[in-house]
Steps between C-alpha positions, in 0.01 A plus 500: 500500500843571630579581901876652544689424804464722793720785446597812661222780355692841463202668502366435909864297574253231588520123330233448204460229239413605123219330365445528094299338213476493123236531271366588184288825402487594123713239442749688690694350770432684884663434817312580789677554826517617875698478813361357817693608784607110690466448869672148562240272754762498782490909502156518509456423839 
């Protein structure tokens, strides 16, 4: 599993991490991956 850094999303201008794995299927390699848009504790309130 991999987790980006928060980062500006172009698609809603809102900050999102990146989270993506590898695996195997077929012996082919896959990445599997999706954006979850980040909301840091202190904004939350």
């Amino acid at each position: 599993m991999h987790v980006t850094k928060p980062y500006l999303s172009i698609n809603e201008a809102m900050p999102c991490v990146t989270l993506s794995v590898e695996t195997r299927s077929e012996g082919k390699r896959c990445v599997l991956c999706g954006d979850i848009d980040w909301v840091a504790e202190d904004d939350a309130e």
